[in-house]
C-alpha positions in Angstrom: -31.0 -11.3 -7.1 -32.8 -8.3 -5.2 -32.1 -4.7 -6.7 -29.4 -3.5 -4.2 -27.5 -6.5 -5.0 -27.9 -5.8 -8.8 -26.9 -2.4 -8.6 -23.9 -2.9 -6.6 -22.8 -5.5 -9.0 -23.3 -2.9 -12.2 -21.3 0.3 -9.9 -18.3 -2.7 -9.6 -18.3 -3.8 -13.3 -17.6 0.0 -14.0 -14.9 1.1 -11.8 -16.9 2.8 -9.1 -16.9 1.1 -5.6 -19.5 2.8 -3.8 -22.7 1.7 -1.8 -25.8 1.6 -3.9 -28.0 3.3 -1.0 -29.6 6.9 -2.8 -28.0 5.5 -6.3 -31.3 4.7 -9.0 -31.7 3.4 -12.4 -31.7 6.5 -13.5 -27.8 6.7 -12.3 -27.6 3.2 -14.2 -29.0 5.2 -17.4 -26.6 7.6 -17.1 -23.7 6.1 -16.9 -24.4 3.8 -19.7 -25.4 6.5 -21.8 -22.7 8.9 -21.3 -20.1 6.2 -21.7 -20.9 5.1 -24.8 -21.4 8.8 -26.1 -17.9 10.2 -24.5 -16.2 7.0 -24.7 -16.7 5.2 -28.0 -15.8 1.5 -28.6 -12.4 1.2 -31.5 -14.2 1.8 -34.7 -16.8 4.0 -33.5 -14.7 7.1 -32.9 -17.0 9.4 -35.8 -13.7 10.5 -37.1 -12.0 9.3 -40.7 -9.2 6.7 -39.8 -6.4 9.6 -41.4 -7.9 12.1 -39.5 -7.3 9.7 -36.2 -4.2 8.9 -36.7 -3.4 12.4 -37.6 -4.7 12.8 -33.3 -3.0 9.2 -32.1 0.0 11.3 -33.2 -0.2 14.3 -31.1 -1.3 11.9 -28.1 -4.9 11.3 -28.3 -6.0 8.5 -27.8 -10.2 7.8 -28.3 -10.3 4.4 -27.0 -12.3 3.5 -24.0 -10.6 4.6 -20.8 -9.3 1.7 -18.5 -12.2 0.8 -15.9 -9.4 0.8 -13.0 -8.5 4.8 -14.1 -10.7 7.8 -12.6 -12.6 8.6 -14.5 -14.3 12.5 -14.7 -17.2 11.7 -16.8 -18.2 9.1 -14.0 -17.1 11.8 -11.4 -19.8 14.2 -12.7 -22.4 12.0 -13.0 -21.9 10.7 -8.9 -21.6 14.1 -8.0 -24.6 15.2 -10.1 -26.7 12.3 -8.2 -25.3 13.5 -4.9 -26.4 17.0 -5.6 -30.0 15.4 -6.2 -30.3 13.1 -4.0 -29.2 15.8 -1.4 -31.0 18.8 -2.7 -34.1 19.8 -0.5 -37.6 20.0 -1.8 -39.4 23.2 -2.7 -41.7 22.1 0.8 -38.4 22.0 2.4 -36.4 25.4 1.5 -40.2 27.0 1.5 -40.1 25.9 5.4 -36.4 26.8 6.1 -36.8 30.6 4.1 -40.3 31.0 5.9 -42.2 31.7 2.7 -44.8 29.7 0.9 -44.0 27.4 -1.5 -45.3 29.1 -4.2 -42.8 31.5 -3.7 -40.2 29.3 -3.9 -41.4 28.2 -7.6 -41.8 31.4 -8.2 -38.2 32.1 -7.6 -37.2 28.6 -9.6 -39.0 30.3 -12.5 -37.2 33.5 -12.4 -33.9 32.2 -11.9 -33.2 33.5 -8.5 -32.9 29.9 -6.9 -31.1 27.0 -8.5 -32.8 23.8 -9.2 -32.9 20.5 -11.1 -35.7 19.2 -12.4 -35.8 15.7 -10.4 -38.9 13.8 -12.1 -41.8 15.6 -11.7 -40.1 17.9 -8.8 -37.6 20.5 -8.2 -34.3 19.5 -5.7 -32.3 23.1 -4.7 -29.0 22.0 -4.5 -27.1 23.1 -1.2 -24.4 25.1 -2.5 -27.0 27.6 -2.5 -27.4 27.7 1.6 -25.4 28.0 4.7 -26.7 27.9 8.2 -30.3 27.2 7.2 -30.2 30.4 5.2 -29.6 31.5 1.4 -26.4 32.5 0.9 -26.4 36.5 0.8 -26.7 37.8 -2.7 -27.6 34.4 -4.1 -30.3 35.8 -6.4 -28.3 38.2 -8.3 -26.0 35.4 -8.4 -28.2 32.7 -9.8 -30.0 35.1 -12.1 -26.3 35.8 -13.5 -25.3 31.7 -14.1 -25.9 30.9 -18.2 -29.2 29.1 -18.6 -27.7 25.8 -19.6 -25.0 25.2 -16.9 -24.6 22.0 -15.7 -25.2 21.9 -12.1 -21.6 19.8 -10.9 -20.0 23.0 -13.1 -22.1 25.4 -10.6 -21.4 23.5 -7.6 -17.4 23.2 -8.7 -16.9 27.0 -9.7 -18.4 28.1 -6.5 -16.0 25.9 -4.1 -13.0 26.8 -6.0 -10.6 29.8 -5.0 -11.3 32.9 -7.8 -8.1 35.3 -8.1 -10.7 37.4 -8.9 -12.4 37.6 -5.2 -9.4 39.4 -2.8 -9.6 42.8 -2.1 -5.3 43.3 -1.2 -2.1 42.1 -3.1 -1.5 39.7 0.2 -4.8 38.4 0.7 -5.5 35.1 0.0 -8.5 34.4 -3.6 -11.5 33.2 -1.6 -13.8 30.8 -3.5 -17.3 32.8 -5.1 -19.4 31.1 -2.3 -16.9 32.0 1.0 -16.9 35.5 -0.7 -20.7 35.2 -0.3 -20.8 33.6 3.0 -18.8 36.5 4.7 -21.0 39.1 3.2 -18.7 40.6 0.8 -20.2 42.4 -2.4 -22.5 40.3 -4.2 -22.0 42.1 -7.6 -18.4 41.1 -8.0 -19.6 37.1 -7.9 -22.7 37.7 -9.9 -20.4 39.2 -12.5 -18.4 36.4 -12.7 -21.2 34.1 -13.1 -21.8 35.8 -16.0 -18.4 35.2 -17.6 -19.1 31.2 -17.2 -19.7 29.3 -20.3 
């Protein structure tokens, strides 16, 4: 059985029916590991059998989710893959920003671009740019984001409407990076970002 094969027969077995192609063992990894860490089997809950009841009661239930049911654990990981898989190299944004690529690791370090560490490498994921550009402000934005965000959070904070970002009663909440893209005041997103936990 070659690898593609494989790994589309694994995605199935858990609920997700997408194509293998840009999907790793890593992705394999993950999903196995963060479904039996969020998802324990009956017995394995880490909880006193009163004090489960006690939360069967009020409607909890800790038992594996059904592998037909979406699942958002499974969500984030795809969408975290995606982010990788489509993030550009350091090479690449270096090229696109017209500065060395130094500078770009540079900017990694001080927290001015966002990246995950992909291996040994860096990806920038593309929430960050628009039009082959960096979106206006992004640095003070960036710098602002808590140290340990998860990058899916990042990505789903900055495509959501914030009643926070309109400037009249009528106007309609723009999302933190549309507020960005149309060149509006980069301090009002960057404070936000701060507020993120």
């Amino acid at each position: 059985m070659n690898a593609d094969v494989e790994t589309m027969a694994f995605l199935h077995a858990h609920g997700l029916e997408v194509e293998p192609k840009g999907l790793t063992g890593q992705l394999q990894a993950a999903i196995e590991h963060f479904r039996a860490l969020y998802y324990p089997g009956p017995g394995q809950e880490g909880l006193p059998a009163a004090e489960l009841e006690v939360l069967r009661s009020g409607g909890l239930d800790p038992a594996p989710r059904g592998l037909g049911e979406r699942d958002p654990l499974l969500d984030g990981v795809l969408t975290f893959a995606a982010m990788v898989e489509s993030g550009l190299t350091t090479l690449q944004v270096a090229g696109m920003l017209g500065v060395s690529d130094a500078r770009i690791r540079q900017r990694i370090v001080d927290r001015t671009l966002f990246a995950i560490k992909a291996g040994r490498s860096w990806k920038l994921p593309l929430f960050q740019f628009a039009g082959g550009v960096e979106l206006p402000g992004w640095g003070a934005v960036a710098q602002s984001l808590p140290r340990d965000i998860s990058p899916v959070a990042v990505a789903r904070w900055l495509s959501l409407p914030n009643p926070d970002l309109g400037t009249g009663e009528t106007e309609t909440p723009l999302s933190p990076r549309a507020w960005l893209q149309e060149g509006r005041p980069a301090t009002a997103v960057a404070a936000l970002a701060a507020e993120l936990a």
